[in-house]
N, C-alpha and C positions, 0 to 999 in steps of 0.2 A: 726828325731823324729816327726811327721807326729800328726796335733794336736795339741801339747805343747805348753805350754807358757814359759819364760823364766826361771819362780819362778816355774813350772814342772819340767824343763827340769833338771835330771842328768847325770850322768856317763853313758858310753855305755848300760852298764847291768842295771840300775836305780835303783841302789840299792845305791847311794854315796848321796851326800849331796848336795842342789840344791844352787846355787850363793847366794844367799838372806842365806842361814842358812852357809854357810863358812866366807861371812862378817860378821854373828851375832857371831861366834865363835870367830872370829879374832878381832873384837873387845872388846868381853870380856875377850880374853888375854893383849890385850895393857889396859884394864882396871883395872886388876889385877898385872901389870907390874908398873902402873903409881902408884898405891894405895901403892904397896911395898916402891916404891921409895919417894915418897913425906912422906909417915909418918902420922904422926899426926897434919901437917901442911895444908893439904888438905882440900880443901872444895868442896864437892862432892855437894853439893847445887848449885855451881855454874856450877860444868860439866855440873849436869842436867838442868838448865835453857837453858845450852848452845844447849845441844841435841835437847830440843823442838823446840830451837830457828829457827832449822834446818829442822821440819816438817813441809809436803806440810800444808798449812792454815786448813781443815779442821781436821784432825790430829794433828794439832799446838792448834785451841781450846780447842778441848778435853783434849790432854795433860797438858792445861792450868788450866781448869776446876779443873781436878783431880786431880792436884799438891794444889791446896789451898783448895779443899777439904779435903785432906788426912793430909797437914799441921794443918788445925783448928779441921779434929776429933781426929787427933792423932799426936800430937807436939812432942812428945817422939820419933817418930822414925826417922829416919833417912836417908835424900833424899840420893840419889846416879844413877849412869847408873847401868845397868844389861842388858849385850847383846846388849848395845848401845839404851835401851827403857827405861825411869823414874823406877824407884824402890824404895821401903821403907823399910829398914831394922829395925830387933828389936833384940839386942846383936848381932849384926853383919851380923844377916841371911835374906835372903831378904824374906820380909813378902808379902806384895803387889807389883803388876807390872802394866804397862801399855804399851802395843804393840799397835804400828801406822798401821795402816790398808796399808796404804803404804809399809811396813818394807816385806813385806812380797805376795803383791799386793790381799790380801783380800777385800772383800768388806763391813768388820768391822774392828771397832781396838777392841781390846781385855782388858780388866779388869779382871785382875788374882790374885789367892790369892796361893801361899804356902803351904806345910803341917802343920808351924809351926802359919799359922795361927788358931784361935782359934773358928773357923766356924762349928765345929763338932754338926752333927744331925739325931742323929739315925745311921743307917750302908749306906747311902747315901744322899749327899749335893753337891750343885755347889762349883766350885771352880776357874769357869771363865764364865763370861758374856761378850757378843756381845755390841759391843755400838757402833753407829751410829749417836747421838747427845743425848744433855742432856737436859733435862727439870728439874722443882724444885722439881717433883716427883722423878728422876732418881738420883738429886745429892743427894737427902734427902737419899734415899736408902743405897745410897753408904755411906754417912757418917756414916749411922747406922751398914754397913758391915764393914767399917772399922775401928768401935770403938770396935766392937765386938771382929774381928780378932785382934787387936793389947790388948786386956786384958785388 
């Protein structure tokens, strides 16, 4: 494959799933295998600290950021992995996410919101922003989007 990068590169015909999205699949099967298994014993708060713990530093901030952001504008929901990236669920469904620029070799990480979040504006709204680093404008922002989406 003439070009590619590894996070390109699929199947002979490129029509399969590139390594980076078979690892996010494979581990949101062992995440939903561990979840079955543990119960209600689980604390998915500390998965996720542990995942960030795992991203390259500048990925590692941001995911830091946004974990105590999303905790102070919305305590109700509920940390956990999703795909092996921070997640916030609200009754079970994952509401907001966060992808490490790394995960995938972009050159943002991703802030993403769900359908079931409550972002609705007119017959079209964002549903995921680009982030590159945070300023008090960007987290102000975010805590505002994410008081909104979580109701």
């Amino acid at each position: 494959m003439t070009g590619t990068t590894s996070t390109q590169a699929t199947d002979a015909e490129g029509a399969g799933f590139t390594a980076e999205e078979r690892a996010a699949m494979k581990e949101r099967a062992a995440e939903v295998k561990k979840s079955r298994k543990r119960g209600t014993k689980a604390d998915p708060e500390a998965d996720l600290l542990a995942k960030v713990a795992e991203l390259p530093d500048a990925d590692r901030a941001l995911a830091e950021r946004i974990h105590a952001i999303v905790r102070e504008a919305a305590p109700h929901l509920t940390p956990k992995t999703w795909y092996g990236m921070p997640a916030y669920a609200k009754d079970g469904k994952v509401l907001v996410f966060f992808q490490a620029a790394a995960k995938f070799g972009s050159r943002y990480a991703t802030l993403g919101f769900n359908d079931v979040a409550a972002l609705d504006d007119g017959a079209m709204w964002p549903t995921a922003y680009a982030l590159t680093s945070l300023s008090a404008a960007e987290e102000e922002r975010i805590a505002e989007l994410v008081r909104r989406a979580a109701g």
